[in-house]
C-alpha positions in Angstrom: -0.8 -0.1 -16.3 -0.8 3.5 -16.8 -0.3 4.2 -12.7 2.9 2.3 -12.7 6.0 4.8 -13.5 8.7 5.9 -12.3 11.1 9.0 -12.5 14.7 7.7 -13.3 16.0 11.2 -13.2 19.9 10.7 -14.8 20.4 7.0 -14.0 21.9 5.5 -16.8 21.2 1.8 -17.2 23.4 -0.7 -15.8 24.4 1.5 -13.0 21.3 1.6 -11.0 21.2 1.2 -7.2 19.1 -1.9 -5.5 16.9 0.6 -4.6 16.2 1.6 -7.6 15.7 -1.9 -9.2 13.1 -3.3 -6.0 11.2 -0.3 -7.0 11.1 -1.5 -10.7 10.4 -5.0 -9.6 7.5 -3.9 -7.0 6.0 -1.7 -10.2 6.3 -4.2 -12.5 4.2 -6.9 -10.1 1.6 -4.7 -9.4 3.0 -4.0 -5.4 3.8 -0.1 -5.7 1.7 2.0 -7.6 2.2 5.9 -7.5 5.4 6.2 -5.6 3.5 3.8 -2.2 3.0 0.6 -1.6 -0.6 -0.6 -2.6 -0.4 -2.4 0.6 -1.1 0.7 3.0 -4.3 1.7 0.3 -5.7 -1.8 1.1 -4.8 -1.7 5.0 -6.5 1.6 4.9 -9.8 0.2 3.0 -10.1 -2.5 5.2 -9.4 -0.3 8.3 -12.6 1.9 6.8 -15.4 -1.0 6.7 -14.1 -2.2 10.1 -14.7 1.3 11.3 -18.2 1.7 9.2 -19.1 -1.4 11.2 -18.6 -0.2 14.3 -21.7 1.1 16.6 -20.8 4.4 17.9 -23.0 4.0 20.9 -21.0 0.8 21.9 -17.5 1.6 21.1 -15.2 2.8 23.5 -13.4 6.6 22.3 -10.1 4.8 22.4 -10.8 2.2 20.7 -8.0 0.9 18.5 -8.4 -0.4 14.6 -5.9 -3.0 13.6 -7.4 -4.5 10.1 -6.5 -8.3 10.4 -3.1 -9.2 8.1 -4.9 -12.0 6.3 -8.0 -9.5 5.3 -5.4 -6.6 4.1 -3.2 -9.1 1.9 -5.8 -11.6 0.6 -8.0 -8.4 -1.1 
């Protein structure tokens, strides 16, 4: 729990935007971590081993990596 923070510079309580409060929220259950979404750390993981996978003599240089939806939120 020591990565979830946030600076509140001069927002008193009670008067916070709804920005400000899905940010809390989204800290609080673990979804932003560090000012990001953990969501594009995962999609970027998962992105990696598909690309580790790949065979560099078989892959075309344009080749596209999409890591599957279900992989990136189910990790």
């Amino acid at each position: 729990m020591a990565d979830r923070e946030m600076n509140l510079d001069g927002e008193e309580a009670g008067k916070w935007k709804e920005e400000t409060r899905r940010a809390l929220a989204e800290i609080a259950l673990g979804v932003r971590e560090r000012g990001h979404l953990v969501y594009w750390d995962t999609y970027r993981d998962v992105g990696y081993e598909i690309y580790e996978s790949l065979d560099p003599e078989t892959t075309p240089p344009d080749y596209e990596i999409i890591p599957p939806e279900p992989r990136v939120v189910g990790m």
